[in-house]
C-alpha positions, 0 to 999 in steps of 0.5 A, spaced: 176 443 750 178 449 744 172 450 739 171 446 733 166 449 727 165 445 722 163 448 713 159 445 709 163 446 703 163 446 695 168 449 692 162 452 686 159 456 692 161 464 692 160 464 699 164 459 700 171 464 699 167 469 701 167 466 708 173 462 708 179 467 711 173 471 715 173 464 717 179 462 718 181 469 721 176 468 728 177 461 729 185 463 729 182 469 734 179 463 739 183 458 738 178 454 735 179 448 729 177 448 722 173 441 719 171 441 712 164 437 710 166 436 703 158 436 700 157 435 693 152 442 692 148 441 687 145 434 690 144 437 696 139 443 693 136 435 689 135 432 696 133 439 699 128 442 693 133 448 694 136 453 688 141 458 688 139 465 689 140 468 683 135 462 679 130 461 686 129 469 686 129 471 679 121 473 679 122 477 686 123 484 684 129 487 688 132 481 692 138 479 687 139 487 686 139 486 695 143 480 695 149 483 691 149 490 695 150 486 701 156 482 698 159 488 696 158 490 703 162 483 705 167 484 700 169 491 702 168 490 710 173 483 710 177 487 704 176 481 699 177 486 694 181 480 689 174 476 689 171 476 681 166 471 679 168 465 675 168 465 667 166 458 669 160 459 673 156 456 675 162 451 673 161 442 674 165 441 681 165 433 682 172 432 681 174 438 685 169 435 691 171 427 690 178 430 690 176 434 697 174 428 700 179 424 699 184 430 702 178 429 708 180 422 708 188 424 709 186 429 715 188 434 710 182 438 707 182 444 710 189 445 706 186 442 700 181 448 700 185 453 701 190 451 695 185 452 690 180 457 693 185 463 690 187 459 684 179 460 682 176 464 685 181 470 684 185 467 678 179 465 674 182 457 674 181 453 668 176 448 672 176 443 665 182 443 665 185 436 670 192 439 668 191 446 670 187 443 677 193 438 677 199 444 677 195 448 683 195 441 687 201 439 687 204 445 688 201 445 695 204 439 696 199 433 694 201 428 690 195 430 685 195 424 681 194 419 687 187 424 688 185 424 681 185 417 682 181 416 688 177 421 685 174 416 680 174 410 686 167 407 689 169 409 695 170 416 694 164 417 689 160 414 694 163 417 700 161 425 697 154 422 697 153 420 704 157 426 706 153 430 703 147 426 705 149 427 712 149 435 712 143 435 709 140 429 714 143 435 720 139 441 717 144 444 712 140 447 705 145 451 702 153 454 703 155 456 708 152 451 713 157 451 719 156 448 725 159 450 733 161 443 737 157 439 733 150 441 735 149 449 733 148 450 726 149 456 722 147 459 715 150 464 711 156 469 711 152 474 715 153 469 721 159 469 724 158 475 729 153 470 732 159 465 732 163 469 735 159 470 740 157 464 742 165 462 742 166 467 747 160 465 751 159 458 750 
């Protein structure tokens, strides 16, 4: 039976582009499957007590000067070299998350991420602006105001929210979380040798 690894996933998160086409890359190489667990980022870091490095390592001399050497290192290695940092950031992903998980819904996640992850990640896209958003969705082929709509249904609210529950239920704290065949859980980008790995082996 071919590998499934699933992502924990916010689009606010660097890491997640950061880790996406390296990803994407060794799953292709093993023939393994892609499931997207759409979360909302900055519920997780409530229900965990976590905060993003650069807040919850401010007063640690050196450690954020580290973290960026070694994303550099990442960045070069996997020649992300179109990567820029959102004009936006730390931007409100909400709507870009309920939209996420009404595309899971469809069976159509992964496509949804990807379609945007280059459009703001590399593209500084307007966040705050539903007609920019709109314009990238559709061009990839989603009936955009069908998901904007969803997006502002109890369903989907509610649906963010117990995904995100789940994740953090199963041990995830932060992005990217990734789990091998449902059991073996993963944390940071820096992992995806072990994944490999355990690819090979398992």
């Amino acid at each position: 039976m071919p590998h499934r690894v699933e992502l924990v996933f916010d689009f606010v998160s660097p890491n997640a582009y950061l880790v996406w086409w390296p990803l994407r890359e060794l799953l292709d190489r093993h023939e393994a499957s892609l499931d997207i667990v759409p979360v909302f980022l900055g519920g997780m870091h409530k229900l965990t007590g976590n905060a993003p490095p650069m807040i919850r390592d401010a007063e640690v001399k050196g450690k954020n000067d580290y973290a960026m050497l070694e994303m550099q290192r990442f960045i070069a290695k996997h020649g992300l070299t179109k990567y820029r940092l959102h004009p936006q950031f730390p931007f409100n992903s909400i709507l870009l998350q309920r939209m996420l998980f009404a595309a899971c819904q469809d069976g159509r996640g992964v496509q949804f991420a990807e379609c945007l992850l280059r459009p703001i990640w590399e593209e500084g896209l307007d966040i705050s602006s539903p007609e920019a958003i709109g314009a990238v969705v559709s061009a990839a082929g989603f009936d955009a105001a069908d998901l904007f709509a969803r997006a502002q249904s109890d369903e989907v609210k509610q649906g963010l929210i117990a995904s995100t529950e789940a994740a953090v239920a199963r041990g995830a704290f932060g992005i990217p979380t990734m789990w091998v065949d449902g059991t073996e859980m993963f944390f940071g980008k820096e992992r995806l040798g072990q994944i490999e790995e355990l690819l090979v082996t398992g």
